[in-house]
N, C-alpha and C positions, 0 to 999 in steps of 0.2 A: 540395587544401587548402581551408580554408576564407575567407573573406575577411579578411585579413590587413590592410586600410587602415582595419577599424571600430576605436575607441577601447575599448581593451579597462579592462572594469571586474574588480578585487579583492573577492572573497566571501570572508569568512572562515567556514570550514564546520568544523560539529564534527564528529568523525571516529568513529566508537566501533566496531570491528570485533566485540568480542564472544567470543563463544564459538564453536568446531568449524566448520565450513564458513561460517559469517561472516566470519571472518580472510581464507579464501582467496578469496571472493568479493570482497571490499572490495578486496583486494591487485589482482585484477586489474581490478576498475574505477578504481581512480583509476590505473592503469598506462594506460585508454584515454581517463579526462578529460584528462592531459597534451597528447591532440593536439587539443584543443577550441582553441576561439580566446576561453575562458576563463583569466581570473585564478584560482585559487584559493588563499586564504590558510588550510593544514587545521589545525587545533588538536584534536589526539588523546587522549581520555577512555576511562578504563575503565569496565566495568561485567560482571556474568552471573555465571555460576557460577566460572569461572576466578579473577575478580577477589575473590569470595564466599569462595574458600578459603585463599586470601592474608591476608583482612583480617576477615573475618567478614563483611563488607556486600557486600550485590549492588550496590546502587548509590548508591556513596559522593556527599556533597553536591557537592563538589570540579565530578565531569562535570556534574547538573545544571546550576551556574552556565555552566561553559562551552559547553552547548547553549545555555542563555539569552543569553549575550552578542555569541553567533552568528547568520548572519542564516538559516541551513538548519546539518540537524543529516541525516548520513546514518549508518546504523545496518545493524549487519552481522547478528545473533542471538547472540538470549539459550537458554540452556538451561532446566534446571530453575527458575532463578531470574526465568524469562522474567514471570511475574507482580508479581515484586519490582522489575523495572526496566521493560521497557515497558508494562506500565500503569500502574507511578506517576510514570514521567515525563509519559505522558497527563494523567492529573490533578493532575502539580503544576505544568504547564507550560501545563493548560486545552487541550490539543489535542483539540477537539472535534468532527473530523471524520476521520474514516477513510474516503479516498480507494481502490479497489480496482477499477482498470481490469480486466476480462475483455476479450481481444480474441485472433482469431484471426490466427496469422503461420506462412506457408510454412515446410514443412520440419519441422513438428512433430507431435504426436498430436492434433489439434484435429478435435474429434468432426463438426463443423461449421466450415467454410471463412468465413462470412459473420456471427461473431460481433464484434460492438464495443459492448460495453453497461458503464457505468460504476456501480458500488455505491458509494452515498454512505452511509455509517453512522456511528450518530449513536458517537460514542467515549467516553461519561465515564458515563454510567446506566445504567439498566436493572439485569438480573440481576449486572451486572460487577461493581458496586459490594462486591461479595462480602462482603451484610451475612448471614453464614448463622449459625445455631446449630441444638443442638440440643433435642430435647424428649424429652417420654417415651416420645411416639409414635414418633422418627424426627430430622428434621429441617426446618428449615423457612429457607427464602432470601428477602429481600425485595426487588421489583423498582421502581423509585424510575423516575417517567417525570412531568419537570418541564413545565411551560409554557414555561419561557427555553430548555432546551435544546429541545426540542421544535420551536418556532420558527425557532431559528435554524440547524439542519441541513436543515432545510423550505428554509429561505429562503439556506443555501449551496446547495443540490441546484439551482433554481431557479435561481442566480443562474452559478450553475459551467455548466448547460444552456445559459442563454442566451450565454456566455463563448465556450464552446465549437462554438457554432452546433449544438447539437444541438436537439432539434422536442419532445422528450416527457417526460416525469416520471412513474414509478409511484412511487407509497407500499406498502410492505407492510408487511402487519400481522396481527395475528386480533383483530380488535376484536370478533369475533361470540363470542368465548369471554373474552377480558381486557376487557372490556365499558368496564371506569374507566380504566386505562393506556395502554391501547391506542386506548380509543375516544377520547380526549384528544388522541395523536398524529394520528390519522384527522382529527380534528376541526380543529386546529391546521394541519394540511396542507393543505387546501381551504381553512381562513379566510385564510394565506399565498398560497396561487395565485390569489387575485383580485388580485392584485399584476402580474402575468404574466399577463395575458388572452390574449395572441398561444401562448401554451406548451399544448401538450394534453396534457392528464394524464389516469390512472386511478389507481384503487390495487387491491390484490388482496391475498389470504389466503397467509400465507409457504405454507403447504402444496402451497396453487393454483399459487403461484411457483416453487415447487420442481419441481412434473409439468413446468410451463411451459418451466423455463431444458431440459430436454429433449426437448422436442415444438415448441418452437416461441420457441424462445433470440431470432429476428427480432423478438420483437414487445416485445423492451427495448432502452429508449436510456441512460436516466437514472434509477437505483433511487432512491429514499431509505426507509429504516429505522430499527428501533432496534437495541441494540448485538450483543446477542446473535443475534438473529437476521440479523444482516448479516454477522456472521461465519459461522455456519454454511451461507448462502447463497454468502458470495465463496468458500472453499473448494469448494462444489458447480462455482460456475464454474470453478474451477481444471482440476476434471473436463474441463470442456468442453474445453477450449485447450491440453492435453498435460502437465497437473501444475500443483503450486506452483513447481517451477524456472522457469515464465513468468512468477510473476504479482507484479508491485510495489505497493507501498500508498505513502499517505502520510498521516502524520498533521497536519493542520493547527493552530491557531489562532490569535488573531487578530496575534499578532506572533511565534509560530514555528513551523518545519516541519520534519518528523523522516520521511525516507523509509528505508523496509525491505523489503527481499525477505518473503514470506509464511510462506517454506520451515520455517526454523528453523533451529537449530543442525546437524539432519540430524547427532548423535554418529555413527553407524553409518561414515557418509561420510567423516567428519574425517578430514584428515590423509592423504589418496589422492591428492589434485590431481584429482578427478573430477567435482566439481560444477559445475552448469550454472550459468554467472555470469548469465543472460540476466535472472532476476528483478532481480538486484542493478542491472544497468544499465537497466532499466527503470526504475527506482528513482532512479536519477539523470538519467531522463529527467522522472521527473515533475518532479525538485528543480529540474528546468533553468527549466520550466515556470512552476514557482514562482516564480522570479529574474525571470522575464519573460524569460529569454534562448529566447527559443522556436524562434530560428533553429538554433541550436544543439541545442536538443532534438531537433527533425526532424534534422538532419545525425545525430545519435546514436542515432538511432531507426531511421533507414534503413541508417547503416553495419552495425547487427544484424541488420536485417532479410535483409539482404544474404548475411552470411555463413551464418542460417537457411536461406535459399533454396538458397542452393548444397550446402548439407549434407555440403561435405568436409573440415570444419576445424570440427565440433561435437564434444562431451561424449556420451558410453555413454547415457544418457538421452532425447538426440536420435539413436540408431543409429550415432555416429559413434567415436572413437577418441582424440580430442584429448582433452589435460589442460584444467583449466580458464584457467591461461596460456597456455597455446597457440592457445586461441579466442578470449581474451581481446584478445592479440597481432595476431590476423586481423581483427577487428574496427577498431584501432584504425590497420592499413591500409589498411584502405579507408576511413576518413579521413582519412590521410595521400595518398592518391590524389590 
């Protein structure tokens, strides 16, 4: 058990399961926060396509406020409406960082044993902004890459590196082709790192980044990026480490935090009991994180790890046979141990 004599504090966390294997995933993570030596106070919101066909809206004001009033918001998946709700809770909540640990854990398809590199991506510009139309010729998208955000995902990356005692920072970019957008972040990124003289940094061309995360995945600690291309980069890692079923995100800013498994709704899946909960509890490792409860993070992070290693109590995914309660369940005995 865990220490049982500390002063346990009350979170009140917003809950939003979602849509197709987000339900089932959420179900069995807060089944193994129960044996934490956390409070949690959940206050449950809808949102995704489910909720879309009920009401017309993906995502009614109602849950906005209640993530806002919350001090962490964890979030299961959205389907087709996934654009309708998690990116506009991004931008109406200002979560301006997308958090995307890669890291290698026993027991899985991790292409490489020795991977722990975190992608910091910037979340609110770029291409996302999804200013597109069309023309005569075709179509045409505009890509918006500000100085304020610029800065200050420079200067989270930077400051989350030193937090975490990690040594390095790359920037990725193609500023040798986005010459004004890109060469701005480029630019912005080095005038921030004089901040951090003790931190060594490089940066590199996403494409270069891309050979790189498979030839030589050791030589990242700390990414930062812009939006679009930090996504299609943490997915690549996902390659690395055995799927999206591993990998959790978080979106930050400066007064809330919204974590999510990567996967999706995974429709196909819904409704089996088959999915790997391991992103989703990663996901609440980060939130743990977020809280400052960090002690408690490692106990939840190792309890998984635990049950990865042994690999007799996992998900068809991981080789093994277990439903997603049933791993879920093994996990949160061995913190009950």
């Amino acid at each position: 058990m865990g220490n049982s004599n500390r002063s346990v504090v009350m979170y009140r966390i917003a809950v939003i399961p979602g849509d197709g294997i987000g339900k089932e995933v959420m179900e069995a993570t807060l089944h193994i926060l129960e044996a934490l030596d956390v409070e949690f106070d959940y206050q449950f919101a809808e949102a995704g396509d489910e909720y879309m066909e009920k009401s017309g809206v993906a995502l009614p004001q109602e849950t906005v406020d209640i993530v806002k009033n919350s001090q962490a918001c964890l979030f299961g998946a959205a389907g087709e409406s996934a654009a309708d709700v998690i990116v506009k809770m991004r931008q109406e909540l200002d979560l301006y960082v997308n958090l995307r640990p890669v890291k290698s854990y026993p027991g899985t398809n991790c292409l490489f044993d020795n991977i722990d590199f975190v992608i910091v991506r910037e979340n609110t510009e770029g291409l996302y902004i999804g200013r597109e139309e069309y023309t005569e010729e075709g179509a045409t998208a505009l890509r918006i890459v500000t100085r304020k955000a610029s800065e200050r995902i420079c200067k989270f990356a930077f400051e989350y590196a030193k937090k975490t005692n990690r040594s390095k920072v790359t920037a990725v970019h193609k500023a040798n082709v986005l010459k004004k957008t890109d060469g701005l972040f480029k630019e912005i990124f080095y005038k921030v790192a004089k901040e951090y003289p003790d931190m060594e940094l490089d940066d590199r061309y996403v494409d270069a980044t891309a050979m790189f995360f498979i030839t030589k995945p050791e030589m990242f600690d700390v990414i930062v990026t812009t939006n679009l291309f930090g996504d299609i980069l943490s997915d690549e890692g996902a390659g690395l480490v055995g799927g999206l079923g591993l990998i959790p995100s978080a979106n930050i800013g400066e007064n809330q935090g919204l974590f999510e498994p990567v996967h999706g709704s995974a429709p196909s899946h819904a409704g089996k009991g088959t999915a790997n909960p391991s992103a989703m509890i990663l996901s609440a490792v980060l939130m743990l994180d977020y809280l400052e409860e960090h002690e408690e993070a490692r106990r939840l992070e190792e309890a998984l790890v635990a049950v990865l290693a042994e690999g007799k109590v996992v998900t068809g995914d991981l080789k093994g046979t277990a439903s997603t309660m049933e791993m879920a369940r093994e996990v949160r005995r061995k913190l009950e141990v």
